[in-house]
N, C-alpha and C positions, 0 to 999 in steps of 0.2 A: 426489475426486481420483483420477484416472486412471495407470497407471504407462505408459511412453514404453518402458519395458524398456531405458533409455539409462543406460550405469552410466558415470561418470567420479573419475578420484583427484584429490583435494590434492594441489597440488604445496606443494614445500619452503615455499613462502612462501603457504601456504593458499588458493589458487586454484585455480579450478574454471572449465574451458572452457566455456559453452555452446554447442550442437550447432549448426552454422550455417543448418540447414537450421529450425531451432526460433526461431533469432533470427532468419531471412527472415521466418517466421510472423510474430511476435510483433511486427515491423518493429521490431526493436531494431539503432538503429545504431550506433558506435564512439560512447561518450563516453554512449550515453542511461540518464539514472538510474533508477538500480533501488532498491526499499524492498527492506528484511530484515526479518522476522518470525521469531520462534519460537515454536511451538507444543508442548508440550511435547515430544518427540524429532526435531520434525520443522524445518527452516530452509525457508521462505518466501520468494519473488524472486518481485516485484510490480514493473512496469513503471511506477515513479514518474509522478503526474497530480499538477501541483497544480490544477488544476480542479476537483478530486473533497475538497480538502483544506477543514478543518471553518472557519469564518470567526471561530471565536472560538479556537480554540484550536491549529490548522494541524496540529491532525492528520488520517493518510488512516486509516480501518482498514473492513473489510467491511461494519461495521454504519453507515457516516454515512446520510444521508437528505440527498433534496434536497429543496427545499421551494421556496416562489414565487420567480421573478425568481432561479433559478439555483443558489441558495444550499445550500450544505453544512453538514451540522449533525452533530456527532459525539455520541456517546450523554454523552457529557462534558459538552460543547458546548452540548446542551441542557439539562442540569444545571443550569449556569453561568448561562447566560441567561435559565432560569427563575428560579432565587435572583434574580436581580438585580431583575426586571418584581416580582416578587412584594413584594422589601425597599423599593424605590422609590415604591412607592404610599401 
């Protein structure tokens, strides 16, 4: 993770501008969702895909995997999936 050297306050009602020139980057327009993460001290803003979300369980996180014909598979996700193939037989 790189630092931007870009410092911004909370306002009263715990919001935080981002830089407009960072939201041109990021092509973030008015209204487009963002995920939140926390890592331990640190808050995360991820430019919300559900394309990238797991198909068993719609979660997004760093670690999903795509696999044939598109599909999103979260470390959970494959968990789950496996249990199932494995008890159904």
């Amino acid at each position: 993770m790189r630092s931007l050297g870009i410092v911004r306050k909370v306002d009263q009602l715990g919001r935080i501008v981002i830089p407009k020139e960072l939201r041109n980057t990021l092509q973030l327009d008015t209204g487009s969702p963002m995920e939140i993460f926390v890592e331990e001290d640190k808050i995360i803003l991820r430019k919300y895909t559900v394309n990238e979300a797991c198909i068993v369980t719609g979660e997004i996180t760093p670690d999903n995997k795509i696999y044939s014909n598109g599909m999103y598979l979260s470390p959970r996700g494959a968990e789950i999936l496996l249990d199932e193939i494995m008890n159904n037989n």
